[in-house]
N, C-alpha and C positions, 0 to 999 in steps of 0.2 A: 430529513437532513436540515442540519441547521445551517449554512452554507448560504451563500448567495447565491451559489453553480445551480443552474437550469440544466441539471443533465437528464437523459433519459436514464429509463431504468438501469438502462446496459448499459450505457456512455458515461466518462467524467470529463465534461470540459476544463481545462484550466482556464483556471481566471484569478486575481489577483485575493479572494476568499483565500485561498489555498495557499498563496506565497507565503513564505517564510520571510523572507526580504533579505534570504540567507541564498547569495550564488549557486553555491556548493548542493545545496541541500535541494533547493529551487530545482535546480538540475535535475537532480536525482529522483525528486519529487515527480518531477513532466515524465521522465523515461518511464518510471513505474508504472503511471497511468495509462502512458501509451501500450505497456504491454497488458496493461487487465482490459482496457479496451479491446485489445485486439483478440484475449481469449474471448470475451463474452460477443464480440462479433464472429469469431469462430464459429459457435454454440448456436447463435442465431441464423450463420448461412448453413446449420447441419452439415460442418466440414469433413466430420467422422473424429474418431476417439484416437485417433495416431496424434493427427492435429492438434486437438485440443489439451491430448496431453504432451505434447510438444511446447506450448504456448504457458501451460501451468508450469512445466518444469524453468520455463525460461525465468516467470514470476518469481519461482523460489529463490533459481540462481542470483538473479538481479536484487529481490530482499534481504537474502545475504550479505550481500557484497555493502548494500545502503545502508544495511542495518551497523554493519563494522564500521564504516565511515564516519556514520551519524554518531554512534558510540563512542571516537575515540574524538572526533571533532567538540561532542557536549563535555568530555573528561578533560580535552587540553580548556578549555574555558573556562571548567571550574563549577560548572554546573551542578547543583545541590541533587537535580534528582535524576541524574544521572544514571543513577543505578538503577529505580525504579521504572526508566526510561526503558534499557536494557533488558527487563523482567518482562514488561511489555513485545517488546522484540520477540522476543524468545516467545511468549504464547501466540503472538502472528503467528513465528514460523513452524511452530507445534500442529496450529491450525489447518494452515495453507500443508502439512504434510498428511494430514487427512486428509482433506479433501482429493490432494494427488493419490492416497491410497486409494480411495474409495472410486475415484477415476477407473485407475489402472484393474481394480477387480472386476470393472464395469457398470453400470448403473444405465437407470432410465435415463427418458429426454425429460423428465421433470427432474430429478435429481441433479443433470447436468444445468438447468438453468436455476439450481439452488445454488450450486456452487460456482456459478459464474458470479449470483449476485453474495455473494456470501464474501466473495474475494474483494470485489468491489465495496462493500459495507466497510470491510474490515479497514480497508487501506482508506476510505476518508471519513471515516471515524478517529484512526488515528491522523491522520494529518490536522484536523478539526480540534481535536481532543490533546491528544497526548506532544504532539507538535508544537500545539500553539500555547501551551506553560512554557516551554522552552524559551519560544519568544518572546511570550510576558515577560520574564524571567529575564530575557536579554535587556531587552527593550529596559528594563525597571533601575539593571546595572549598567548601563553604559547609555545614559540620554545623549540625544544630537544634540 
């Protein structure tokens, strides 16, 4: 990771690496984390496979929901990549529905600790990645 965050393998602490310096997103950004935390803490107490696909499904719902947010929030700004933004989105959520397949048909306890850290990769990679052009981006149009 190229990050500042000292998480563990399971964990993403927030810390200021990860801010957008965007309220909105900021937000939406923390809640995420706290629920891939909470599935990969799931996985780790062996909570059993109701739970943890309980915890994935909530991931999805809540990526959803950030994903429309963050979408129409980059398009009212004006935001050139916008779309490509989007495109991204959309392979998360391709992703993260795999992995809920592959849950729900059952899998090992190594599989299940792939796809705890798989969900976690995914999500600050993008916030690292595909996030932080955004803010470049911001940042470049509208200096303090």
């Amino acid at each position: 990771m190229s990050s500042k965050n000292k998480s563990s393998p399971w964990r993403v602490e927030w810390d200021e690496s990860l801010s957008l310096g965007v309220p909105e997103i900021d937000a939406d950004h923390q809640r995420f984390i706290r629920l891939v935390n909470e599935l990969n803490q799931a996985i780790v107490d062996r909570l059993g496979m109701e739970e943890i696909e309980k915890r994935m499904h909530a991931i999805l719902k809540v990526a959803t929901s950030d994903f429309a947010h963050e979408a129409a929030m980059f398009k009212q700004c004006g935001y050139p990549g916008a779309s490509e933004h989007s495109q991204k989105h959309a392979q998360m959520g391709r992703a993260m529905n795999e992995i809920q397949e592959r849950l729900e048909r059952g899998c090992t306890e190594y599989e299940l600790i792939e796809a705890g850290l798989a969900v976690k990769e995914m999500l600050i990679d993008h916030l690292l990645n595909e996030d932080r052009k955004f803010l470049d981006w911001y940042r470049s149009t509208n200096p303090v």
